[in-house]
MARFIBA-424361 format. One record per residue (C-alpha): z, y, x; residue in three letters. Coordinates in steps of 0.02 Angstrom, whole numbers, padded with zeros to 5 digits, always signed. Each point is the difference from the previous one (the first is absolute). Layout:
ZYXALA ...
END
This chain:
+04118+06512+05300UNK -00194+00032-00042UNK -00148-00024+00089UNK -00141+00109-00037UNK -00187-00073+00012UNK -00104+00123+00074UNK -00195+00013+00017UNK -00114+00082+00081UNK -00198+00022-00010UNK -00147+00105+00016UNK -00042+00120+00163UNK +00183-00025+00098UNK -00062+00158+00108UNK -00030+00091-00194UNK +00086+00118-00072UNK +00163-00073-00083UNK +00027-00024-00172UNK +00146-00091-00084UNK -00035-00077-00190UNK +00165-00009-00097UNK +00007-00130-00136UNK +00092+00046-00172UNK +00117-00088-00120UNK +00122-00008+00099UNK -00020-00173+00030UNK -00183-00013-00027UNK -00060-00045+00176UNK -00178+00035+00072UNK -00125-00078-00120UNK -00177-00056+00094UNK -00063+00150-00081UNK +00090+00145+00130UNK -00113-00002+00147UNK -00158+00037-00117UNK -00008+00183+00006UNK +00006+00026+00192UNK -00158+00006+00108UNK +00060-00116+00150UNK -00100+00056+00115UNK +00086+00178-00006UNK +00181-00038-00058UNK +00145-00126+00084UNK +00047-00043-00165UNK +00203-00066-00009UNK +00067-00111-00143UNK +00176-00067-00016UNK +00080-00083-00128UNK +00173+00085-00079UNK +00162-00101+00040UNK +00033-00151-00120UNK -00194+00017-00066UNK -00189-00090+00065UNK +00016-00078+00178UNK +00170+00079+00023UNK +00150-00093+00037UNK +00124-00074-00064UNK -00111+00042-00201UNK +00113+00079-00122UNK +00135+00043+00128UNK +00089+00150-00097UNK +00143+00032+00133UNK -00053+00156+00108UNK -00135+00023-00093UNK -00040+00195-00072UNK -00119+00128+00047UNK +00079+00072+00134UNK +00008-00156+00080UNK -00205-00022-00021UNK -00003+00173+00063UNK +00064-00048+00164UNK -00100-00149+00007UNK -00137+00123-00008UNK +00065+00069+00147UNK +00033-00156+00095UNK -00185-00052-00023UNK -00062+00182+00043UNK +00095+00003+00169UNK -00049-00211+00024UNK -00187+00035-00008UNK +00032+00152+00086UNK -00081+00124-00118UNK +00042+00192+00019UNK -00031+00063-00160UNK -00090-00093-00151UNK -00081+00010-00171UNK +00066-00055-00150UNK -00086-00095-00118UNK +00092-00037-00171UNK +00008-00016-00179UNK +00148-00008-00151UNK +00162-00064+00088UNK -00094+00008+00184UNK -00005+00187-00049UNK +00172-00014-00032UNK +00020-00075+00172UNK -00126+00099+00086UNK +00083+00161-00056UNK +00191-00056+00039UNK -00087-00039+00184UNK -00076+00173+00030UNK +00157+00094-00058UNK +00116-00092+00125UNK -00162+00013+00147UNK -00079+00129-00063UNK -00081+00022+00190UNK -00073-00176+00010UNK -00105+00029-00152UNK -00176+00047+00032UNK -00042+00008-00178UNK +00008-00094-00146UNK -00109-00073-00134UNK +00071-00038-00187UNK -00024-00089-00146UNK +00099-00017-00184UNK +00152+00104+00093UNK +00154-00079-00058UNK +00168+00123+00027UNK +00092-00139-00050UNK +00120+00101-00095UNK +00124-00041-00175UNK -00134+00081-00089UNK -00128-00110+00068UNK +00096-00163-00029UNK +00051+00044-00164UNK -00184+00039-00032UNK -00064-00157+00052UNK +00155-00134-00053UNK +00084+00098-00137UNK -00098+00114-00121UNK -00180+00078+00055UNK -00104-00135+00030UNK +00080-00081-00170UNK -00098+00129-00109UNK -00186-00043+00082UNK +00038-00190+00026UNK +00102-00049-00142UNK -00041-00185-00032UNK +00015-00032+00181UNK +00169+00106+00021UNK +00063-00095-00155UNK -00017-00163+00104UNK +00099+00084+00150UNK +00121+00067-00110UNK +00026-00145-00109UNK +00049-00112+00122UNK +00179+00087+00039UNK +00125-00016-00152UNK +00003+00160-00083UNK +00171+00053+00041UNK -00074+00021+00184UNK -00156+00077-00049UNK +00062+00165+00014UNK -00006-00016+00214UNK -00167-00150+00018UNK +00010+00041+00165UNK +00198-00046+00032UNK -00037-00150-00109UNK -00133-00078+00091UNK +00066+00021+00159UNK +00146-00105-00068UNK -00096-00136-00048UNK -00107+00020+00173UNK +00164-00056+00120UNK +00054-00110-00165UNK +00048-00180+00075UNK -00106-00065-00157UNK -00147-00032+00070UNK -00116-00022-00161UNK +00052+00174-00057UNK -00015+00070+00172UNK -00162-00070+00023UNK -00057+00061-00205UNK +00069+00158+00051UNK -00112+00027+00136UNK -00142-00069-00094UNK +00019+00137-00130UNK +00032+00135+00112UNK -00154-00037+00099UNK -00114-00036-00140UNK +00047+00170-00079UNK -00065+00088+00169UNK -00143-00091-00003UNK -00052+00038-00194UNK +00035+00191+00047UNK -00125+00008+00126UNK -00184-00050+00074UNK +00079-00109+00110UNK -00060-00060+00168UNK +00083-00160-00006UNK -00052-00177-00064UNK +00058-00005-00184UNK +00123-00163+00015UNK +00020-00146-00129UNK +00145+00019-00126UNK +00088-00150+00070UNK +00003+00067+00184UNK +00090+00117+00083UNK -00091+00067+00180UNK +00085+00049+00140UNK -00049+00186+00007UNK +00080-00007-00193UNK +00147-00050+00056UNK +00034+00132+00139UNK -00075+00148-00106UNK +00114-00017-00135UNK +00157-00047+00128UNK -00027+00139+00105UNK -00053+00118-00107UNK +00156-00020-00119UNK +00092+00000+00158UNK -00066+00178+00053UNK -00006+00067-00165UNK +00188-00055-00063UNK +00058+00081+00152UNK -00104+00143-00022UNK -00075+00004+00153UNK +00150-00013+00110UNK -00022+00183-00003UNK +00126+00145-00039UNK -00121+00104-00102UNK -00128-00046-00126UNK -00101+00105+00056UNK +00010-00046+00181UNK -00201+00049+00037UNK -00004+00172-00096UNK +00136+00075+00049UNK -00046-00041+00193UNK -00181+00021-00027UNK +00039+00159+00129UNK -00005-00104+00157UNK -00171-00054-00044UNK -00082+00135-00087UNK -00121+00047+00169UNK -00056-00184+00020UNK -00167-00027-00051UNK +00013-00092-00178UNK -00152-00085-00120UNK +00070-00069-00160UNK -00109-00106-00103UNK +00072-00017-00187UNK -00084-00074-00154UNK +00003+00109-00153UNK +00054-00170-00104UNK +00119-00067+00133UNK +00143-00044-00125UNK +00099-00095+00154UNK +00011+00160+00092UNK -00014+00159-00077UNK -00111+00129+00057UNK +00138+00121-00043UNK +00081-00085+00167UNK -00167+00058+00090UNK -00012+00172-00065UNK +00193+00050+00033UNK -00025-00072+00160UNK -00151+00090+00051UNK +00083+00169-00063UNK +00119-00015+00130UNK -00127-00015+00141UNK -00100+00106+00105UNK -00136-00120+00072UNK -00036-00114-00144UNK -00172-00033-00112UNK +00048-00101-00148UNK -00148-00071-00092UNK +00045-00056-00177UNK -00115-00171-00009UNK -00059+00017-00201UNK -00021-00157-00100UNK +00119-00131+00104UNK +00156-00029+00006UNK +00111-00082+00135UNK -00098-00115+00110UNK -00072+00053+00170UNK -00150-00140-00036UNK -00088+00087-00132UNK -00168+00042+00051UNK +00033+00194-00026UNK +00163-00004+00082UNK -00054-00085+00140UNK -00142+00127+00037UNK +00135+00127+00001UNK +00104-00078+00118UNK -00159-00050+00095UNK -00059+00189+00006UNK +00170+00041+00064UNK -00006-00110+00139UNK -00177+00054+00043UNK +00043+00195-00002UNK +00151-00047+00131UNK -00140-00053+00105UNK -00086+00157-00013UNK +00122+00106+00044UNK +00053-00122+00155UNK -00177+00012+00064UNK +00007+00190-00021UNK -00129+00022-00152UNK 
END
């Protein structure tokens, strides 16, 4: 069914490192490649299924994280890479994390930002009550939309109206969803006209309802945690702003408990975006210390 658009760039003879995109349903913004020196890292993109250059866009049928995890794979074995880094922040921690547990042996190490566990807790957080109480005018937009005998479950009722065959609501549903993302955080994209609704807005809000109503396609809420065994010896860095009210850095620090390999630097003053100047030195001095200890120093 989907065809994944995959790209490559930097030193192809570098050492491999794979940048995971968030949302779901984001796609790889023109942003990604900026914190890798290309002369030293073979730097691999790719799109999520049914998001960016991807094909068929929006395609919802196989379409979960474990499926993106074997894509993962696919690409890994395609390019013929033996074991990589991974590069990734808020959902593409989410992904990045599901990938090491199931190939724990083809992960190098891992570099993370605004970890997102993905679990009812963090949902509920971000699309129920949480976020309400620090963004209340905005959250009183989201909420308003949905008549209140459905407010009790925003999330159920927007993914309603999402695969409604009305497509004015559909398309003011998505509008709201992905203008209340964007007024909860320093956002990297271009803020859009009232009127329009972009591309990228339409396949965050699709596939993230789509995850998130079916709670992950998982068994267990807390999927990551409660498997965080398999990967507690790979080498972990975990970037997490001290304002991040997307992700919480609760998410970071329970996750980093459960590790024996991990530095977690709590980023003070920012909150979810990768592109802040102080986050991105972070990151930045991440990737340089990988370097380091490549080149034996």
């Amino acid at each position: 069914v989907h065809s994944i658009y995959v790209e490559e760039c930097g030193n192809p003879n570098g050492e491999p490192i794979i940048f995971l995109h968030g949302g779901p349903g984001a796609g790889c913004g023109k942003k990604a490649r900026r914190f890798f020196d290309p002369k030293y890292y073979h730097i691999i993109l790719f799109d999520q299924r049914g998001c960016g250059k991807s094909i068929p866009f929006l395609e919802l049928k196989e379409n979960n994280i474990f499926y993106s995890v074997e894509d993962m794979e696919k690409i890994r074995l395609h390019i013929g890479i033996d074991k990589w880094t991974i590069f990734a922040g808020s959902y593409g921690s989410t992904l990045g994390l599901t990938y090491a547990i199931h190939y724990p042996e083809k992960v190098k190490r891992m570099v993370l930002q605004g970890i997102f566990l993905a679990n009812e807790d963090d949902v509920k957080w971000y699309f129920q009550k949480g976020i309400s109480e620090i963004y209340p005018a905005e959250f009183k937009i989201f909420k308003d939309f949905i008549p209140i005998d459905e407010q009790d479950n925003l999330l159920e009722a927007y993914h309603k109206r999402f695969f409604s065959d009305n497509i004015k609501v559909r398309n003011e549903a998505i509008k709201i969803w992905s203008r209340f993302e964007l007024r909860t955080m320093e956002s990297e994209f271009t803020w859009p006209s009232e009127e329009e609704v972009q591309d990228y807005e339409i396949s965050l809000a699709l596939i993230e309802a789509h995850y998130f109503y079916n709670k992950m396609f998982w068994n267990d809420s807390e999927y990551i945690l409660n498997r965080a065994e398999i990967i507690k010896d790979i080498p972990i860095q975990i970037a997490h702003g001290r304002f991040d009210l997307n992700t919480r850095v609760i998410s970071a620090y329970k996750l980093s408990e459960k590790l024996n390999n991990c530095e977690l630097v709590i980023v003070e003053g920012v909150g979810h975006s990768p592109f802040t100047e102080k986050m991105s030195k972070v990151l930045i001095k991440f990737l340089e210390d990988i370097k380091e200890i490549d080149n034996g120093k």
